[in-house]
N, C-alpha and C positions, 0 to 999 in steps of 0.2 A: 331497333330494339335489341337485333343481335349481339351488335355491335357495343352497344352499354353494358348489357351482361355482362359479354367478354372482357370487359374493361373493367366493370366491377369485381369481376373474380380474379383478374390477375394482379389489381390493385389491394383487395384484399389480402391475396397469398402474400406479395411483399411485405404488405403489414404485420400478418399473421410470422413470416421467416425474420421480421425487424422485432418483433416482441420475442420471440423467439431465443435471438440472439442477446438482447438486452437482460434477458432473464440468465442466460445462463453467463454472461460475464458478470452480472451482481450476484451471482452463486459461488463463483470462481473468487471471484475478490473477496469474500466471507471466507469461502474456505483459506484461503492462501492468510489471511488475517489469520484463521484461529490457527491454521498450523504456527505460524511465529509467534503468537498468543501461548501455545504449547512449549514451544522451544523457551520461550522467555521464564515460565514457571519450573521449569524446568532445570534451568539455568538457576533460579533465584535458591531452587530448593538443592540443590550440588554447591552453591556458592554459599549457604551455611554451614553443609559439611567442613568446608575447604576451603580458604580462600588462594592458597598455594600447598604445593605439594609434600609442605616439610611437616604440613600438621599432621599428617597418617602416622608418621614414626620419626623420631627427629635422631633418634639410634640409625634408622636405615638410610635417612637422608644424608647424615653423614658420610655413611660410606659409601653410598650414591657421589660426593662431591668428591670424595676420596679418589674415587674411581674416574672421575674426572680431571683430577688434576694428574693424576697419573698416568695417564692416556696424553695427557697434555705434554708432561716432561719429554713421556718416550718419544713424541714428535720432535721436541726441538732436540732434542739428542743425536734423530734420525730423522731425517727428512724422508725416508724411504718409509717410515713407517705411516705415511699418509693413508694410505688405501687399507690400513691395517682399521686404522681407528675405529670406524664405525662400525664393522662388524663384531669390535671388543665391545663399545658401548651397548648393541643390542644384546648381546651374551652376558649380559651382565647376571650377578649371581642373586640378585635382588629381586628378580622377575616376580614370582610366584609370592613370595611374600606379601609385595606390595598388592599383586593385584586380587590377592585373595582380602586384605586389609581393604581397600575399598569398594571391594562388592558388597563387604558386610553393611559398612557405612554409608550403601545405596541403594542395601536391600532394604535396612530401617526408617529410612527418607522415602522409601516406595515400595512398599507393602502391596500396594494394587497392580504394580505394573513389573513388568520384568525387563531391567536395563541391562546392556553390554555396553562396554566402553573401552577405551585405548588410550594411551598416554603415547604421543606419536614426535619422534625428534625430528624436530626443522635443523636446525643450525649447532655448529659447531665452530666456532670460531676463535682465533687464537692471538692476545694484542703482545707484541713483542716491544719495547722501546730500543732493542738494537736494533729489531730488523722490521719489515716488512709486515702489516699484517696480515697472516695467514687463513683464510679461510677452508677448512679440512672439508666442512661439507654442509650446503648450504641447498633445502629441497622444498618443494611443494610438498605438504603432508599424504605421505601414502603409507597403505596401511604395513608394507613391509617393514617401515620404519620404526615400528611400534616398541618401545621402549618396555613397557608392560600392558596389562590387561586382557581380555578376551574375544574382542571384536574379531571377528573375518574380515570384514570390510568394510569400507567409509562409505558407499553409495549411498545406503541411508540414514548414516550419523550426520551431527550436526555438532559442530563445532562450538563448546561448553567454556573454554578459560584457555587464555594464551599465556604460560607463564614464563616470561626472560631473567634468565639468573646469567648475575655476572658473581663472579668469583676470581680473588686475587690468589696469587704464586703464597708457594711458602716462602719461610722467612725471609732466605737470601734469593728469592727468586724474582726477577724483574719482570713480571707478563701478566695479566691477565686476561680469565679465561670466560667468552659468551655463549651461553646459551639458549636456546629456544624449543621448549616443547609444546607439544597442544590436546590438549582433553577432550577427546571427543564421544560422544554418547547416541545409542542408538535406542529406540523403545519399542519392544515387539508392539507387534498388532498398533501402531501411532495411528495408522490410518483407521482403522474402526476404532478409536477412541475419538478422533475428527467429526468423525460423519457421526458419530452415537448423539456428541455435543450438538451438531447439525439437524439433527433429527429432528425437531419441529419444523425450522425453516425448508430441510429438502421436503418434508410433506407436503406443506402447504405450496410451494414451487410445484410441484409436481400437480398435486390439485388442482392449482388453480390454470399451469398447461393443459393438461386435460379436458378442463371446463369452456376454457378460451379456444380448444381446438376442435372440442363437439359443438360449438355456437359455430365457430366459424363452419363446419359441419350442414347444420342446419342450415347457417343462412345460406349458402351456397346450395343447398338441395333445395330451397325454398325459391331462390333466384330462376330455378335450371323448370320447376315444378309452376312458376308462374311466366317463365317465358314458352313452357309447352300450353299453357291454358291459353296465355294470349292467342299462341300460334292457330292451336283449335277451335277459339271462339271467331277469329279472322276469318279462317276456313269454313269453318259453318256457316257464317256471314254469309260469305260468296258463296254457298253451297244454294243457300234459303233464297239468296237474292237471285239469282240464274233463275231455282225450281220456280218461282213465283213473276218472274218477269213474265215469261211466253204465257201464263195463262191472262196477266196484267193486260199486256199488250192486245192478244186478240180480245180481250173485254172493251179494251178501250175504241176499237175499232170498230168493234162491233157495234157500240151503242150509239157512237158516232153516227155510221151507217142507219141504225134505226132512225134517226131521226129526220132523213131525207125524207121530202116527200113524196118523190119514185118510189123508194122503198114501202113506204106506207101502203102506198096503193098498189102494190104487186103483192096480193098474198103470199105467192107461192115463195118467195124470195125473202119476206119478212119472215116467214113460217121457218124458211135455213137458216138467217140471221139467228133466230132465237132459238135456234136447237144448239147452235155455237154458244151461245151465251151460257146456255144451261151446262153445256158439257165441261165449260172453262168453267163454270162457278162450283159444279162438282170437283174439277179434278184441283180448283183450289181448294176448297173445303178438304179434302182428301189428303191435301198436302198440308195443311194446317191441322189434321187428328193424326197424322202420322207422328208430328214432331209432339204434340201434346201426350199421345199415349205411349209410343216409343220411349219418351224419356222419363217416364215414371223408374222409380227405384221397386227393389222389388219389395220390401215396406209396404208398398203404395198401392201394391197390385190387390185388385180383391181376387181371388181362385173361385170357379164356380166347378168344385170339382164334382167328379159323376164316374162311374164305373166305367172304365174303358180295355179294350183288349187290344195292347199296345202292338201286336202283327198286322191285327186288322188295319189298325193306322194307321201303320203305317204303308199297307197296302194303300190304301187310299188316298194319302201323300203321294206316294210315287205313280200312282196313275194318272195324277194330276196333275205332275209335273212333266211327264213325257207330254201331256199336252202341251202343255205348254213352252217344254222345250225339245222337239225332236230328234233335234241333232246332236244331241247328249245321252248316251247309254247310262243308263244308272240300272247293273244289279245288286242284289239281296242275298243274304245269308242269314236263316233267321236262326239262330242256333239257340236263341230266349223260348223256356215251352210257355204256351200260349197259356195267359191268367189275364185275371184280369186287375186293373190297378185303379186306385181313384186321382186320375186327373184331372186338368181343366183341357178338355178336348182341345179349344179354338183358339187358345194361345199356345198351348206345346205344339198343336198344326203349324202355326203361323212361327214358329219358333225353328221348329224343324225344315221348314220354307225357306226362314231366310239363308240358314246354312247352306241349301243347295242353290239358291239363287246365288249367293255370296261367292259360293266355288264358278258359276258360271261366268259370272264378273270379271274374273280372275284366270280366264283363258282353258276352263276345264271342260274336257271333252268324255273322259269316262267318270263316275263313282259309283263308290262302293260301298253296301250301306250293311253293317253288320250287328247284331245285337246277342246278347250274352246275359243268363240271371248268372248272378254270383254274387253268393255272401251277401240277400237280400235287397241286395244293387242292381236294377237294371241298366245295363250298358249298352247304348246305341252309338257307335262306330261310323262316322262320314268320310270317307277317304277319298281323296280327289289327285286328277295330276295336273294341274294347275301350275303356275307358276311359282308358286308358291312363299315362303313368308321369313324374312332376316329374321336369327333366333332375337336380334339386340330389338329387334320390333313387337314380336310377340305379348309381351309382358301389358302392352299398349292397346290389342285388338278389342278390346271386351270393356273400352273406356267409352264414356257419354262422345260424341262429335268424332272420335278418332277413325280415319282411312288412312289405306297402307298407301304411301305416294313410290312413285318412281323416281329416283331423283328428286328434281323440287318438285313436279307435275304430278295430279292426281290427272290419270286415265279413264277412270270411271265414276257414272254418277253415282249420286247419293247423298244422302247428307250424315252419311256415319253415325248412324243408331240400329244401324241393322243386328250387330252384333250385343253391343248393348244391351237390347232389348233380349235376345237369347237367352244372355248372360242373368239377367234380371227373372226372367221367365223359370231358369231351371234351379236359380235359387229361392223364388218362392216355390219350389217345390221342394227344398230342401235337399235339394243336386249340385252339383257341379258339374261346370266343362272346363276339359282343358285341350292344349291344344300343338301337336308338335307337327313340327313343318322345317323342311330345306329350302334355299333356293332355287327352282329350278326342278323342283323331286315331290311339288306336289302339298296338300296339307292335310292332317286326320283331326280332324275333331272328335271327341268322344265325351257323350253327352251322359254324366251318371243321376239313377232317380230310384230312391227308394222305393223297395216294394214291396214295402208293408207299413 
Protein backbone atom coordinates (compact mmCIF):
# COMPACT_ATOMS: atom_id res chain seq x y z
CA UNK A 1 0.00 0.00 0.00
CA UNK A 2 3.06 2.10 0.83
CA UNK A 3 4.54 1.60 -1.92
CA UNK A 4 1.57 2.62 -4.48
CA UNK A 5 0.99 5.84 -2.68
CA UNK A 6 4.58 6.63 -3.18
CA UNK A 7 4.34 5.89 -6.65
CA UNK A 8 1.08 7.63 -7.06
CA UNK A 9 2.52 10.89 -5.73
CA UNK A 10 5.69 10.98 -7.45
CA UNK A 11 3.92 10.11 -10.61
CA UNK A 12 1.51 12.75 -10.10
CA UNK A 13 4.13 15.42 -9.30
CA UNK A 14 5.72 14.76 -12.79
CA UNK A 15 2.41 15.17 -14.14
CA UNK A 16 1.55 18.01 -12.34
CA UNK A 17 5.68 19.71 -13.31
CA UNK A 18 4.72 18.36 -17.21
CA UNK A 19 1.49 20.40 -17.14
CA UNK A 20 3.20 22.76 -15.65
CA UNK A 21 5.72 23.19 -18.19
CA UNK A 22 3.48 22.83 -21.07
CA UNK A 23 1.42 25.83 -19.81
CA UNK A 24 4.03 28.05 -19.49
CA UNK A 25 5.72 27.31 -23.04
CA UNK A 26 1.98 27.90 -24.70
CA UNK A 27 2.17 31.35 -22.59
CA UNK A 28 5.66 32.08 -23.95
CA UNK A 29 4.79 31.33 -27.55
CA UNK A 30 1.49 33.81 -27.26
CA UNK A 31 3.54 36.16 -25.66
CA UNK A 32 6.55 36.04 -28.19
CA UNK A 33 3.61 36.07 -30.96
CA UNK A 34 2.03 39.19 -29.78
CA UNK A 35 5.20 41.03 -29.10
CA UNK A 36 6.05 40.57 -33.30
CA UNK A 37 2.18 41.03 -33.55
CA UNK A 38 3.26 44.52 -31.92
CA UNK A 39 6.49 45.14 -33.92
CA UNK A 40 4.45 44.26 -37.20
CA UNK A 41 1.64 47.16 -36.43
CA UNK A 42 3.98 49.04 -35.56
CA UNK A 43 6.10 48.79 -38.45
CA UNK A 44 2.83 49.03 -40.80
CA UNK A 45 1.79 52.34 -38.95
CA UNK A 46 5.87 54.19 -39.54
CA UNK A 47 5.72 52.70 -42.99
CA UNK A 48 2.59 55.13 -43.94
CA UNK A 49 4.51 57.77 -42.55
CA UNK A 50 7.41 56.89 -44.64
CA UNK A 51 8.30 54.65 -46.94
CA UNK A 52 12.05 56.09 -47.24
CA UNK A 53 13.67 58.92 -45.71
CA UNK A 54 13.38 61.68 -48.34
CA UNK A 55 9.62 62.15 -47.66
CA UNK A 56 10.28 64.01 -44.12
CA UNK A 57 12.02 67.04 -46.33
CA UNK A 58 13.31 66.54 -49.68
CA UNK A 59 14.98 70.22 -49.06
CA UNK A 60 17.11 68.40 -46.23
CA UNK A 61 17.39 65.19 -48.11
CA UNK A 62 19.25 66.94 -50.59
CA UNK A 63 21.71 68.25 -48.65
CA UNK A 64 21.90 65.01 -46.82
CA UNK A 65 23.16 63.62 -50.41
CA UNK A 66 24.99 66.63 -50.83
CA UNK A 67 26.95 65.84 -47.87
CA UNK A 68 27.46 62.46 -49.11
CA UNK A 69 28.76 62.94 -52.15
CA UNK A 70 31.18 65.33 -50.65
CA UNK A 71 32.53 63.27 -48.15
CA UNK A 72 32.88 60.90 -51.09
CA UNK A 73 35.12 63.32 -53.42
CA UNK A 74 37.29 64.10 -50.26
CA UNK A 75 38.13 60.40 -50.09
CA UNK A 76 39.12 59.76 -53.59
CA UNK A 77 41.14 63.04 -53.48
CA UNK A 78 42.69 61.68 -50.21
CA UNK A 79 42.89 58.30 -49.31
CA UNK A 80 43.99 59.34 -45.81
CA UNK A 81 40.76 60.91 -45.38
CA UNK A 82 39.33 57.46 -44.68
CA UNK A 83 38.94 57.53 -40.90
CA UNK A 84 37.91 61.05 -41.33
CA UNK A 85 34.53 60.22 -43.05
CA UNK A 86 32.38 58.93 -40.70
CA UNK A 87 32.77 60.99 -37.98
CA UNK A 88 31.75 64.02 -40.72
CA UNK A 89 28.85 61.94 -41.62
CA UNK A 90 27.47 61.68 -37.85
CA UNK A 91 28.20 65.55 -37.30
CA UNK A 92 26.18 66.25 -39.84
CA UNK A 93 24.44 69.65 -39.66
CA UNK A 94 21.01 68.03 -40.34
CA UNK A 95 20.71 66.09 -37.06
CA UNK A 96 18.19 68.02 -35.18
CA UNK A 97 16.07 69.06 -37.90
CA UNK A 98 15.40 65.78 -39.09
CA UNK A 99 14.87 64.22 -35.81
CA UNK A 100 12.68 66.72 -34.48
CA UNK A 101 10.50 66.38 -38.16
CA UNK A 102 9.95 62.82 -37.27
CA UNK A 103 8.88 62.64 -33.86
CA UNK A 104 6.28 65.01 -34.81
CA UNK A 105 5.17 62.60 -37.57
CA UNK A 106 5.36 59.72 -34.83
CA UNK A 107 3.91 61.59 -32.25
CA UNK A 108 0.52 61.87 -34.62
CA UNK A 109 0.69 58.13 -35.83
CA UNK A 110 0.94 57.36 -31.85
CA UNK A 111 -0.99 59.49 -29.74
CA UNK A 112 -1.15 56.52 -26.87
CA UNK A 113 2.21 55.52 -26.73
CA UNK A 114 5.58 57.30 -26.51
CA UNK A 115 8.29 56.17 -29.28
CA UNK A 116 12.11 57.01 -29.55
CA UNK A 117 13.79 56.01 -32.51
CA UNK A 118 17.41 56.34 -34.46
CA UNK A 119 18.24 56.47 -38.00
CA UNK A 120 21.53 54.25 -37.54
CA UNK A 121 24.38 54.21 -40.55
CA UNK A 122 25.45 50.67 -41.68
CA UNK A 123 27.54 51.23 -44.80
CA UNK A 124 29.31 53.51 -46.51
CA UNK A 125 30.64 52.36 -49.58
CA UNK A 126 32.52 53.78 -52.49
CA UNK A 127 32.22 52.16 -56.59
CA UNK A 128 35.23 53.54 -58.39
CA UNK A 129 35.42 52.28 -62.29
CA UNK A 130 39.22 53.19 -62.06
CA UNK A 131 39.97 51.56 -59.11
CA UNK A 132 39.08 49.22 -56.55
CA UNK A 133 35.94 49.28 -54.61
CA UNK A 134 36.34 50.94 -51.66
CA UNK A 135 34.49 50.26 -48.62
CA UNK A 136 35.06 53.32 -46.01
CA UNK A 137 32.95 51.54 -43.43
CA UNK A 138 30.80 48.92 -43.19
CA UNK A 139 29.04 47.80 -39.35
CA UNK A 140 26.68 45.96 -37.44
CA UNK A 141 24.07 48.82 -36.37
CA UNK A 142 25.03 50.42 -33.07
CA UNK A 143 23.58 52.94 -31.50
CA UNK A 144 26.93 55.17 -31.82
CA UNK A 145 26.29 55.27 -35.30
CA UNK A 146 23.25 57.06 -35.21
CA UNK A 147 22.77 59.44 -37.90
CA UNK A 148 19.88 61.25 -36.29
CA UNK A 149 17.22 60.79 -33.76
CA UNK A 150 16.89 60.28 -29.85
CA UNK A 151 17.22 56.77 -28.94
CA UNK A 152 20.11 55.80 -26.08
CA UNK A 153 20.06 52.51 -27.16
CA UNK A 154 19.06 49.52 -29.39
CA UNK A 155 18.57 46.86 -26.56
CA UNK A 156 15.01 47.38 -26.86
CA UNK A 157 14.46 48.87 -30.33
CA UNK A 158 13.38 46.85 -33.05
CA UNK A 159 14.49 47.20 -36.29
CA UNK A 160 11.60 49.39 -38.43
CA UNK A 161 12.97 49.90 -42.38
CA UNK A 162 16.31 49.13 -44.02
CA UNK A 163 16.77 51.82 -46.49
CA UNK A 164 19.85 51.32 -49.33
CA UNK A 165 20.41 54.45 -51.44
CA UNK A 166 22.80 54.38 -54.24
CA UNK A 167 23.79 57.65 -55.54
CA UNK A 168 25.92 58.57 -58.68
CA UNK A 169 29.15 61.21 -58.88
CA UNK A 170 28.41 64.58 -60.40
CA UNK A 171 28.58 65.23 -63.79
CA UNK A 172 32.12 64.61 -64.70
CA UNK A 173 32.45 62.24 -61.95
CA UNK A 174 32.92 58.51 -62.61
CA UNK A 175 31.85 56.65 -59.08
CA UNK A 176 29.12 55.78 -57.48
CA UNK A 177 28.21 56.10 -53.96
CA UNK A 178 26.15 53.11 -51.52
CA UNK A 179 24.54 53.55 -48.84
CA UNK A 180 22.85 51.75 -45.98
CA UNK A 181 20.94 53.12 -42.94
CA UNK A 182 18.33 51.50 -40.55
CA UNK A 183 15.30 52.94 -38.58
CA UNK A 184 14.92 51.69 -35.51
CA UNK A 185 12.21 52.38 -32.92
CA UNK A 186 11.66 51.65 -29.39
CA UNK A 187 8.14 52.03 -27.35
CA UNK A 188 8.16 52.97 -23.71
CA UNK A 189 6.34 50.68 -21.35
CA UNK A 190 6.03 47.77 -24.94
CA UNK A 191 6.03 45.22 -22.22
CA UNK A 192 2.81 46.30 -20.29
CA UNK A 193 1.25 47.00 -23.37
CA UNK A 194 1.93 42.89 -24.07
CA UNK A 195 0.80 41.57 -21.07
CA UNK A 196 -2.32 44.31 -20.72
CA UNK A 197 -3.30 42.64 -24.34
CA UNK A 198 -2.42 39.14 -22.43
CA UNK A 199 -4.60 39.96 -19.66
CA UNK A 200 -7.41 37.63 -20.08
CA UNK A 201 -5.27 34.75 -21.25
CA UNK A 202 -2.45 35.18 -18.29
CA UNK A 203 -5.60 35.06 -15.88
CA UNK A 204 -7.26 32.39 -16.78
CA UNK A 205 -3.33 30.58 -16.98
CA UNK A 206 -2.83 31.36 -13.78
CA UNK A 207 -6.39 30.21 -12.46
CA UNK A 208 -6.64 27.53 -13.86
CA UNK A 209 -2.58 26.50 -12.25
CA UNK A 210 -3.97 27.33 -9.22
CA UNK A 211 -7.00 25.10 -9.47
CA UNK A 212 -4.85 22.20 -11.08
CA UNK A 213 -2.36 22.66 -8.05
CA UNK A 214 -4.90 22.84 -5.01
CA UNK A 215 -6.64 19.44 -6.69
CA UNK A 216 -3.47 18.10 -7.06
CA UNK A 217 -3.23 19.35 -3.30
CA UNK A 218 -6.15 17.61 -2.18
CA UNK A 219 -5.66 14.51 -3.79
CA UNK A 220 -2.43 13.90 -2.46
CA UNK A 221 -3.67 14.83 1.24
CA UNK A 222 -6.44 12.64 0.45
CA UNK A 223 -3.99 9.69 -0.70
CA UNK A 224 -1.51 10.40 2.46
CA UNK A 225 -5.27 10.81 4.92
CA UNK A 226 -6.47 7.19 3.44
CA UNK A 227 -3.33 5.45 3.66
CA UNK A 228 -3.00 6.64 7.61
CA UNK A 229 -6.93 5.09 7.94
CA UNK A 230 -5.95 2.11 6.21
CA UNK A 231 -2.77 1.90 8.55
CA UNK A 232 -5.05 2.43 11.70
CA UNK A 233 -7.95 0.27 10.62
CA UNK A 234 -4.94 -2.73 10.13
CA UNK A 235 -3.77 -1.91 13.41
CA UNK A 236 -6.86 -1.97 15.21
CA UNK A 237 -7.66 -5.11 13.47
CA UNK A 238 -4.62 -6.79 15.00
CA UNK A 239 -5.24 -4.83 18.07
CA UNK A 240 -9.15 -6.49 18.47
CA UNK A 241 -7.91 -9.68 17.07
CA UNK A 242 -4.99 -10.45 19.96
CA UNK A 243 -7.60 -8.67 22.78
CA UNK A 244 -10.26 -11.35 21.78
CA UNK A 245 -8.23 -14.30 20.81
CA UNK A 246 -6.96 -15.26 24.60
CA UNK A 247 -10.40 -14.97 26.00
CA UNK A 248 -11.68 -17.04 22.42
CA UNK A 249 -9.21 -19.55 23.02
CA UNK A 250 -9.73 -20.44 26.89
CA UNK A 251 -13.66 -20.50 26.01
CA UNK A 252 -12.98 -22.87 23.54
CA UNK A 253 -11.19 -25.03 25.86
CA UNK A 254 -13.08 -24.73 28.32
CA UNK A 255 -16.20 -25.98 26.85
CA UNK A 256 -14.43 -28.57 25.25
CA UNK A 257 -13.37 -29.73 28.71
CA UNK A 258 -16.96 -29.38 29.97
CA UNK A 259 -18.02 -31.78 27.99
CA UNK A 260 -15.79 -34.94 29.26
CA UNK A 261 -17.31 -37.05 31.25
CA UNK A 262 -14.58 -36.92 34.15
CA UNK A 263 -15.34 -33.61 34.17
CA UNK A 264 -19.04 -33.93 34.45
CA UNK A 265 -18.81 -36.02 37.50
CA UNK A 266 -16.21 -34.09 39.43
CA UNK A 267 -18.17 -31.22 40.70
CA UNK A 268 -15.43 -29.54 42.20
CA UNK A 269 -13.62 -29.28 38.80
CA UNK A 270 -16.67 -28.57 36.76
CA UNK A 271 -17.55 -25.75 39.28
CA UNK A 272 -13.54 -24.09 38.21
CA UNK A 273 -14.25 -24.99 34.59
CA UNK A 274 -17.21 -22.65 34.72
CA UNK A 275 -15.91 -20.01 36.79
CA UNK A 276 -13.29 -19.77 33.78
CA UNK A 277 -16.03 -19.71 31.40
CA UNK A 278 -17.76 -16.84 33.18
CA UNK A 279 -14.70 -14.88 33.72
CA UNK A 280 -13.66 -15.06 29.84
CA UNK A 281 -17.34 -14.31 28.85
CA UNK A 282 -17.09 -11.20 31.02
CA UNK A 283 -13.88 -9.91 30.07
CA UNK A 284 -15.08 -10.48 26.35
CA UNK A 285 -18.17 -8.56 26.88
CA UNK A 286 -15.97 -5.98 28.47
CA UNK A 287 -13.77 -5.84 25.66
CA UNK A 288 -16.66 -5.50 23.22
CA UNK A 289 -18.54 -2.16 25.46
CA UNK A 290 -15.24 -0.82 25.48
CA UNK A 291 -14.82 -0.38 21.75
CA UNK A 292 -18.68 0.22 21.45
CA UNK A 293 -18.80 3.10 23.95
CA UNK A 294 -15.10 4.28 23.60
CA UNK A 295 -15.86 5.13 20.03
CA UNK A 296 -18.81 7.13 20.33
CA UNK A 297 -18.32 10.92 19.08
CA UNK A 298 -19.00 13.13 21.57
CA UNK A 299 -22.42 14.07 19.62
CA UNK A 300 -23.30 10.76 20.79
CA UNK A 301 -22.66 11.00 24.26
CA UNK A 302 -25.63 11.56 26.46
CA UNK A 303 -24.16 13.73 29.86
CA UNK A 304 -25.83 12.75 33.10
CA UNK A 305 -24.62 15.85 34.69
CA UNK A 306 -24.93 16.49 38.57
CA UNK A 307 -23.24 18.98 40.96
CA UNK A 308 -19.80 18.06 41.57
CA UNK A 309 -16.77 19.59 43.44
CA UNK A 310 -13.97 19.00 41.07
CA UNK A 311 -10.92 18.83 44.31
CA UNK A 312 -13.10 16.36 45.79
CA UNK A 313 -12.65 14.42 42.54
CA UNK A 314 -10.35 14.52 42.03
CA UNK A 315 -9.24 13.48 45.38
CA UNK A 316 -10.93 10.43 44.69
CA UNK A 317 -9.20 9.69 41.39
CA UNK A 318 -6.01 9.84 42.86
CA UNK A 319 -6.68 7.49 45.67
CA UNK A 320 -7.71 5.23 43.38
CA UNK A 321 -5.08 5.16 41.34
CA UNK A 322 -2.31 4.86 43.96
CA UNK A 323 -4.28 1.66 44.34
CA UNK A 324 -3.99 0.70 41.76
CA UNK A 325 -0.74 1.74 40.88
CA UNK A 326 1.84 1.98 43.62
CA UNK A 327 4.83 2.30 42.23
CA UNK A 328 3.85 5.69 40.52
CA UNK A 329 4.03 9.00 42.81
CA UNK A 330 1.39 11.18 41.60
CA UNK A 331 1.17 14.81 43.51
CA UNK A 332 -1.42 17.62 43.52
CA UNK A 333 -1.54 21.09 43.54
CA UNK A 334 -4.90 22.29 43.81
CA UNK A 335 -4.53 25.94 43.17
CA UNK A 336 -8.62 25.84 41.69
CA UNK A 337 -10.93 27.24 45.13
CA UNK A 338 -13.13 24.53 45.61
CA UNK A 339 -17.12 25.12 43.68
CA UNK A 340 -18.84 23.32 42.64
CA UNK A 341 -19.50 22.48 38.72
CA UNK A 342 -22.24 20.45 36.90
CA UNK A 343 -20.56 17.57 35.41
CA UNK A 344 -21.01 14.03 34.45
CA UNK A 345 -19.10 12.54 37.40
CA UNK A 346 -18.36 8.72 35.82
CA UNK A 347 -17.18 9.62 32.47
CA UNK A 348 -14.84 12.85 33.46
CA UNK A 349 -13.53 9.92 36.20
CA UNK A 350 -13.07 7.45 33.64
CA UNK A 351 -11.63 10.39 31.36
CA UNK A 352 -9.25 11.57 33.77
CA UNK A 353 -8.22 7.73 34.32
CA UNK A 354 -7.21 7.12 31.20
CA UNK A 355 -4.90 10.03 31.05
CA UNK A 356 -3.02 8.69 34.13
CA UNK A 357 -3.14 5.13 33.07
CA UNK A 358 -2.01 6.36 29.35
CA UNK A 359 1.21 8.24 31.14
CA UNK A 360 1.72 4.92 32.93
CA UNK A 361 1.89 3.11 29.53
CA UNK A 362 4.41 5.16 28.51
CA UNK A 363 7.22 4.43 31.00
CA UNK A 364 5.88 7.27 33.74
CA UNK A 365 7.02 7.08 37.14
CA UNK A 366 6.08 10.47 38.77
CA UNK A 367 2.92 13.15 37.87
CA UNK A 368 1.73 15.84 38.54
CA UNK A 369 -1.74 16.92 38.68
CA UNK A 370 -2.38 20.73 38.78
CA UNK A 371 -5.69 22.75 38.57
CA UNK A 372 -6.19 26.46 38.16
CA UNK A 373 -10.05 28.54 37.75
CA UNK A 374 -9.35 31.28 35.28
CA UNK A 375 -11.42 33.35 33.23
CA UNK A 376 -14.34 30.87 34.13
CA UNK A 377 -12.14 27.89 32.70
CA UNK A 378 -11.40 25.29 34.90
CA UNK A 379 -7.86 23.79 34.16
CA UNK A 380 -6.56 20.44 35.16
CA UNK A 381 -2.91 20.10 34.32
CA UNK A 382 -1.42 16.18 33.93
CA UNK A 383 2.36 16.34 33.81
CA UNK A 384 4.09 13.22 33.44
CA UNK A 385 7.98 12.11 32.72
CA UNK A 386 7.38 9.71 30.47
CA UNK A 387 8.93 9.18 27.43
CA UNK A 388 7.20 11.20 25.92
CA UNK A 389 5.62 12.19 22.44
CA UNK A 390 7.22 13.41 18.58
CA UNK A 391 5.73 17.00 18.12
CA UNK A 392 4.98 15.56 14.02
CA UNK A 393 2.81 12.84 16.28
CA UNK A 394 0.84 14.79 18.45
CA UNK A 395 -1.51 16.29 16.08
CA UNK A 396 -2.67 12.41 15.82
CA UNK A 397 -3.18 11.35 19.63
CA UNK A 398 -6.69 12.31 20.27
CA UNK A 399 -7.81 10.30 16.68
CA UNK A 400 -10.38 7.15 16.80
CA UNK A 401 -7.67 3.76 16.69
CA UNK A 402 -4.54 5.95 16.87
CA UNK A 403 -1.24 4.75 19.28
CA UNK A 404 2.04 6.27 19.42
CA UNK A 405 4.37 3.23 17.97
CA UNK A 406 8.08 2.98 18.30
CA UNK A 407 9.48 2.60 15.25
CA UNK A 408 7.25 0.31 13.24
CA UNK A 409 6.36 -1.70 16.85
CA UNK A 410 3.65 -0.72 18.97
CA UNK A 411 4.94 -1.59 22.73
CA UNK A 412 2.02 -1.42 24.42
CA UNK A 413 -1.58 -2.69 24.53
CA UNK A 414 -4.54 -1.24 23.73
CA UNK A 415 -6.70 -0.75 21.11
CA UNK A 416 -6.16 3.27 20.81
CA UNK A 417 -9.45 4.75 22.03
CA UNK A 418 -8.18 5.64 25.22
CA UNK A 419 -7.54 8.99 24.21
CA UNK A 420 -10.22 9.45 22.05
CA UNK A 421 -12.60 8.88 24.28
CA UNK A 422 -11.07 11.80 26.65
CA UNK A 423 -10.95 13.79 23.67
CA UNK A 424 -14.76 13.11 23.21
CA UNK A 425 -15.54 13.42 26.87
CA UNK A 426 -14.18 16.98 27.47
CA UNK A 427 -15.77 18.09 24.36
CA UNK A 428 -19.18 17.13 25.29
CA UNK A 429 -18.56 19.20 28.05
CA UNK A 430 -17.64 21.93 26.12
CA UNK A 431 -13.65 21.72 26.96
CA UNK A 432 -10.81 21.14 25.37
CA UNK A 433 -7.42 19.31 25.70
CA UNK A 434 -4.43 19.95 24.50
CA UNK A 435 -1.35 18.59 24.82
CA UNK A 436 2.59 19.56 24.54
CA UNK A 437 5.24 16.97 25.00
CA UNK A 438 9.21 16.18 24.04
CA UNK A 439 10.97 13.33 23.37
CA UNK A 440 12.30 11.93 26.08
CA UNK A 441 11.13 15.18 28.63
CA UNK A 442 7.85 13.66 29.44
CA UNK A 443 4.13 14.96 28.46
CA UNK A 444 1.51 17.67 30.05
CA UNK A 445 -1.89 17.39 29.22
CA UNK A 446 -4.22 20.10 30.27
CA UNK A 447 -7.64 19.32 30.44
CA UNK A 448 -9.88 22.80 30.00
CA UNK A 449 -13.85 22.90 31.35
CA UNK A 450 -16.19 25.59 31.73
CA UNK A 451 -17.38 26.75 34.95
CA UNK A 452 -20.22 28.11 34.47
Amino acid sequence: MKQKINFLIGFSTVILLLLCAIQFYLVKTTYDYKVEQFHVEVKDKIGNITSNFTELDSSIFLRKEMLYKRLAEKFIADKNYRNQVKGDLLANEYRDVLTNRLRKKLNLAFPDEEINFAVVANKFVIFDNTTKTDTLFSEKPVISNAIYGNLASLDDAFLVRNYVGTTSGFKNDNYKLLTEDCLYVSVKNWEQIILGRMATLLILSILSMLVLVTLFVIAIKALIKQKKVSDVKTDFINNITHELKTPLTTLSVSTKMLARQEVKENEAIFNTILDTVNRQNIRLQNIIDQVMNNSLGFEEIELQKEKVKPNALLQTIIADFNLAYPNVKIQHNFNATETSLLLDKFHLTTAITNVLENAVKYGCQNITLVTLLENEMLHISIQDDGIGIAKMKQPLLFEKFYRVEQGNLHNTKGLGLGLYYVDQIIKAHKGSIKVVSELGKGASFTISIPSV
